[in-house]
Structures are given as structure tokens and as C-alpha cells.
C-alpha positions as CSV (number, residue, x, y, z in Angstrom):
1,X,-1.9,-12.4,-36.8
2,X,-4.1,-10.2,-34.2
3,X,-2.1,-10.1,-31.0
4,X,-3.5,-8.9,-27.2
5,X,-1.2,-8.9,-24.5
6,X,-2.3,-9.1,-21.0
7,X,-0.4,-8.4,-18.2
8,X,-0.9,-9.4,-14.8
9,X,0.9,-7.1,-12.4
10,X,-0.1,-8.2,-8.5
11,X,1.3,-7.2,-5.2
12,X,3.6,-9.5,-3.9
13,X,4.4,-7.8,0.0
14,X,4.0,-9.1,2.8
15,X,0.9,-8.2,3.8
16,X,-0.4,-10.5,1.0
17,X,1.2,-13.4,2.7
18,X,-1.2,-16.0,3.7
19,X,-4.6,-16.7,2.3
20,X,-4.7,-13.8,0.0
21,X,-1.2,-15.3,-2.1
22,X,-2.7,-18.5,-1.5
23,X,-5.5,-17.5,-3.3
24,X,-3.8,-16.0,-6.0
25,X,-1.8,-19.1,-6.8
26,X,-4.9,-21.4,-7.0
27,X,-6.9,-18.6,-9.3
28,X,-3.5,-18.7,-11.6
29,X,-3.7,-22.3,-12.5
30,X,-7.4,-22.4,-13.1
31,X,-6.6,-19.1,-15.3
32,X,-3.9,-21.0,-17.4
33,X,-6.1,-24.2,-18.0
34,X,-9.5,-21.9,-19.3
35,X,-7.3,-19.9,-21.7
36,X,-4.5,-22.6,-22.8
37,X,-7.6,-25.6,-23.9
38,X,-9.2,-22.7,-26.1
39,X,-7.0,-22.2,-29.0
40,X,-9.6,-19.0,-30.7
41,X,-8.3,-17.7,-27.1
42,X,-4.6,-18.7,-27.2
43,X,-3.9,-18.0,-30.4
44,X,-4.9,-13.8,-30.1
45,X,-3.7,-13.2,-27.1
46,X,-0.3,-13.2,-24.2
47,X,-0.2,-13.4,-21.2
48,X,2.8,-11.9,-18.7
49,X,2.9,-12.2,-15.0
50,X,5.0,-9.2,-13.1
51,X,5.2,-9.8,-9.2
52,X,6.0,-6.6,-6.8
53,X,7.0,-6.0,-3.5
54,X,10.5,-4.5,-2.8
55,X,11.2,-5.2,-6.6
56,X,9.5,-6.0,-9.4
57,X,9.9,-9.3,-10.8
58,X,9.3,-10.9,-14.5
59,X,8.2,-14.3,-13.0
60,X,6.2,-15.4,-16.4
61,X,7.8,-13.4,-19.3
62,X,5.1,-12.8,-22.2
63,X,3.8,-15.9,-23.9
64,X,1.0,-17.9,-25.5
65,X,-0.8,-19.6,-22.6
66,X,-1.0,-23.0,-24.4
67,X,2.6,-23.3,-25.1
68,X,3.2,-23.5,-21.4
69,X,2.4,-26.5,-18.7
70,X,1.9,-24.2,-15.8
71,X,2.4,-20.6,-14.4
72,X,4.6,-19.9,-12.0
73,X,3.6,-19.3,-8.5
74,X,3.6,-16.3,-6.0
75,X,5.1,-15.6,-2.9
76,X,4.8,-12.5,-0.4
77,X,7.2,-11.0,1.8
78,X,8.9,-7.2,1.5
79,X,6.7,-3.8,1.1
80,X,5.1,-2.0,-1.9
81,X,7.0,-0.4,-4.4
82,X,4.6,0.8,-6.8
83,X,7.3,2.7,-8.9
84,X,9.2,-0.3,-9.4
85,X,6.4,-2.3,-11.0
86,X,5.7,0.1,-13.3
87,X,8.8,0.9,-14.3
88,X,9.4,-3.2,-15.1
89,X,6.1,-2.7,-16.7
90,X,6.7,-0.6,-19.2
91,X,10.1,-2.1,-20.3
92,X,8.1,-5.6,-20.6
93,X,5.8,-3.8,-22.8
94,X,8.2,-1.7,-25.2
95,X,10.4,-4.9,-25.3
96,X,7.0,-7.4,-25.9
97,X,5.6,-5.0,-28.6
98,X,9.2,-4.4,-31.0
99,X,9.6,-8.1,-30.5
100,X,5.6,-9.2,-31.8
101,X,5.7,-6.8,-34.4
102,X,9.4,-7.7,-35.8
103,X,7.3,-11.1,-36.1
104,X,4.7,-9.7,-38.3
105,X,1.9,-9.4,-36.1
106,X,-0.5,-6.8,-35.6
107,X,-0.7,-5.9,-31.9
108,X,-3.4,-4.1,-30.2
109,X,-2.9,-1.7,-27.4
110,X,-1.5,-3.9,-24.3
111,X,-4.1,-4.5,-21.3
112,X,-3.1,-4.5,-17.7
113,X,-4.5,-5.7,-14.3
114,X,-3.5,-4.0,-11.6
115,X,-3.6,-5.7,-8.4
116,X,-2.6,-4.3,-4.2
117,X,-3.7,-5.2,-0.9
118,X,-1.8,-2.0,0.7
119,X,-0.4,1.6,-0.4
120,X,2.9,2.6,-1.8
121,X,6.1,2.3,0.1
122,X,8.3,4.7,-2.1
123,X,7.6,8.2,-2.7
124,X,9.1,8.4,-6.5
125,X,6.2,5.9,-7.7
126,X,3.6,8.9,-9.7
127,X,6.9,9.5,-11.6
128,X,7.3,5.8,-13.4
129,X,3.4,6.0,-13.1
130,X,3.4,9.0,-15.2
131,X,5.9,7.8,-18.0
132,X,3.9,4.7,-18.1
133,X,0.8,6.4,-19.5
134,X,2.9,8.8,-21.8
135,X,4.8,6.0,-23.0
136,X,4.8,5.0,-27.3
137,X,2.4,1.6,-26.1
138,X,0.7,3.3,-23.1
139,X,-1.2,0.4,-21.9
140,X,-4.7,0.1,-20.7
141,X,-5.0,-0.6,-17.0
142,X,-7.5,-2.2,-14.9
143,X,-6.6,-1.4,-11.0
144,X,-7.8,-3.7,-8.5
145,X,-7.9,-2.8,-4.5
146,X,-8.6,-5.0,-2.0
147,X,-8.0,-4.9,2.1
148,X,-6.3,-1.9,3.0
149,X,-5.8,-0.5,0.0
150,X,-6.9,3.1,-0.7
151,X,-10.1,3.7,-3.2
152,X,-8.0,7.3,-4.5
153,X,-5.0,5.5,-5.2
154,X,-6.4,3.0,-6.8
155,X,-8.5,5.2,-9.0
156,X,-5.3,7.4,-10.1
157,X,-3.5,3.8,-10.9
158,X,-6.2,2.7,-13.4
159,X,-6.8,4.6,-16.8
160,X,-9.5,1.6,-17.9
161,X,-11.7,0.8,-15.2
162,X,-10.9,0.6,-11.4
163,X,-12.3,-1.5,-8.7
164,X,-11.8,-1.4,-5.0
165,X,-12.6,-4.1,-2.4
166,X,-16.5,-2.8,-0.9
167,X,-17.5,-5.2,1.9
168,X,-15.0,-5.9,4.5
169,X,-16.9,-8.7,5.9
170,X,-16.0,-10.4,2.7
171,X,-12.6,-12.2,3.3
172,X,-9.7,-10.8,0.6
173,X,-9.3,-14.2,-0.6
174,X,-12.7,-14.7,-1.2
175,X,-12.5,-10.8,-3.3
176,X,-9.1,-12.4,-4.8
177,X,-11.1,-15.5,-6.4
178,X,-14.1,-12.7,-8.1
179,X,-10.5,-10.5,-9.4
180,X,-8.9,-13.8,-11.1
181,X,-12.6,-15.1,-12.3
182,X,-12.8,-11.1,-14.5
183,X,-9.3,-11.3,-15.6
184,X,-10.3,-14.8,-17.4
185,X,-13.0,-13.6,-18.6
186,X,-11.9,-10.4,-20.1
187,X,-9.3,-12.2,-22.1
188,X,-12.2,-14.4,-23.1
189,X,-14.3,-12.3,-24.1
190,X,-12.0,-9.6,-25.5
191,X,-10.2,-12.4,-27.7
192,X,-13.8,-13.5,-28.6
193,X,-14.1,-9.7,-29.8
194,X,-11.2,-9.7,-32.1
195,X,-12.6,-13.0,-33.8
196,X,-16.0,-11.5,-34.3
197,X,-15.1,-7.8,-35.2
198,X,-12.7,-8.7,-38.1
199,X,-9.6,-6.5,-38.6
200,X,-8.7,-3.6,-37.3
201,X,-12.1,-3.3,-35.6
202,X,-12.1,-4.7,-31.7
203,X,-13.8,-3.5,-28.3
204,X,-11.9,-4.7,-25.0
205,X,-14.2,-6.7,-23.2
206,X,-13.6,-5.5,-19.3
207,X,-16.3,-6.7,-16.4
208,X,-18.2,-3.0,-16.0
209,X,-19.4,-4.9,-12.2
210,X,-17.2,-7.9,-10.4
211,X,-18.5,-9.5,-7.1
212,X,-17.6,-7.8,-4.2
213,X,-15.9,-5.0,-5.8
214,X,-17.3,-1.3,-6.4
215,X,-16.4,0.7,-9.2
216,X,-14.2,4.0,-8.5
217,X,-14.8,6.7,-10.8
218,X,-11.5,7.6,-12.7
219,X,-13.3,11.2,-13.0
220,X,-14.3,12.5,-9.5
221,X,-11.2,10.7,-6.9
């Protein structure tokens, strides 16, 4: 079987605190409940959530969406340690991959969404950044920035697509609900892909516009 895994990697400090995490963990079970009642979506893709703030925590370890009741939930507090979610990252993924494909599947390169409010807090973070994208299973990443988080940094997290919060007016909660609505429907959409492309041929189906977002170029930061 065709397997896409998704990762969802969000900032979990405490500037997030509030209705920004609050926000989050309403999107979340709205996510599970679209792709969990659509088995042609269930059955081709995994989902992992990854929270970050002083640490980097596993808090939904890689799984078919529909063989679970709920997701778990956030919480903020702590600062933003950038290196440490990447560095959880990428043993989630080598560990996820050897383990899918020791069950016979075929598994397509791993996307991830990338999501801060804020900066890094440690200094070390371009390092596990770094051996990220020159890992065996480098993943794609999608970086999302909203409130106070900077448009270049941002850019250099994402080798996909990146998008950074562009109206201020508009409340980062409100921003937060147009992020959860593209992740759902890039795992829609790119699942959909795999079903109609047939093996070996698939296109990741990634919003190229989201509500209240602009795009940053990955080329001129």
C-alpha cells in the first residue's frame, strides 16, 4: 500500500498560550473527524503530531487517523527551541519510514507543517535544521508564521512552500483556523492525488494561497 505521512510540528511556548492554543486544539479535532470518516483518505496517509517549546514532544506518535477516537490536545508555556523540534523530527521520521516499509508499504517522501508564533530561543537550531534536509527521508516542509514571527526565518525553515502571517489586524487565532483548514485539505487533496495518479506517479497537493497568509519566496529571503 501507498503511504503519505504528515507531520504536524506546532509551537507550543508560551507566547501561544491563550486563544492561539485554543485555536489550535479546536482546528485538531475538526482535522481528525474530515480525514478519519474518509477511508480513500485514511487508508494513504499518517498523521503525527510533534509539540515544541522548551522540548519537543511526540504527543500523537504516527498513525492512521481513523484507528484513533481523538487527538491529543495542546498546551503552551516554555520558549522556542527550534533545534529540538527538528531534531525529534527527524528521528520520528527515520523511525516511521524503516517501520512502514518493514510492513510492505511503499512510502512517499514525508510532508511537514511547520507552525511558530515567535523566533528561536537556542542558537544551535540551523545545525539540526540542516541535518534534517540532508537526512536519507529529507522531508518536505510547509513553514507557517504567524504573530511575531519573522518572514526570513520562516522562509529558511520551509523547503516546500512557506507562509507568513500578512495582516496584523487579523487576530492569530483567526490566521490559526485558515493554517488548520490547508493542512486538511492538503492531505485531502494529496491522498486524492495518489488514488487518481496510480503508482509510483503522485503530485503533493499544497494550498499555493491560504487566507490571511502571504507567500515568502524560498529564493530571494
Amino acid at each position: 500500500m501507498q503511504i503519505l505521512p504528515f507531520y504536524l510540528v506546532c509551537d507550543e511556548s508560551g507566547s501561544m498560550a491563550g486563544p492561539s492554543i485554543d485555536s489550535m486544539n479546536t482546528a485538531l479535532p475538526e482535522l481528525h473527524k474530515e480525514i478519519s470518516r474518509n477511508p480513500a483518505v485514511a487508508d494513504k496517509t499518517r498523521f503525527c503530531l510533534i509539540g515544541f517549546s522548551d522540548d519537543a514532544t511526540v504527543l500523537q506518535p504516527l498513525a492512521d487517523l481513523s484507528d484513533l477516537d481523538t487527538l491529543p490536545a495542546l498546551s503552551a508555556g516554555g520558549l522556542t527551541a527550534y533545534g529540538e523540534a527538528f531534531r525529534t523530527l527527524l528521528r520520528c521520521i527515520e523511525n516511521d519510514v524503516a517501520r512502514l516499509k518493514a510492513q510492505g508499504h511503499e512510502v512517499y517522501r514525508p510532508v511537514v507543517f511547520f507552525l511558530s508564533d515567535g523566533g528561536p530561543t537556542d542558537e544551535d537550531w540551523m545545525r539540526a535544521h540542516q541535518e534534517l534536509n540532508e537526512a536519507r527521508y529529507r522531508p518536505n516542509i510547509i513553514a507557517f508564521g504567524i504573530g511575531e514571527a519573522d518572514r526570513a526565518t520562516i522562509g529558511h525553515v520551509a523547503n516546500f512552500r512557506a507562509f507568513i502571517q500578512d495582516d496584523k489586524r487579523v487576530s492569530p487565532a483567526a490566521a490559526l483556523r485558515e493554517f488548520a483548514t490547508s493542512l486538511t485539505r492538503s492531505i485531502v487533496r494529496s491522498a486524492g492525488s495518489m488514488a487518481a495518479g496510480g503508482a509510483g506517479v503522485f503530485s503533493l497537493a499544497v494550498d499555493d494561497t491560504v487566507p490571511g497568509f502571504s507567500t515568502v519566496s524560498l529564493d530571494k529571503l
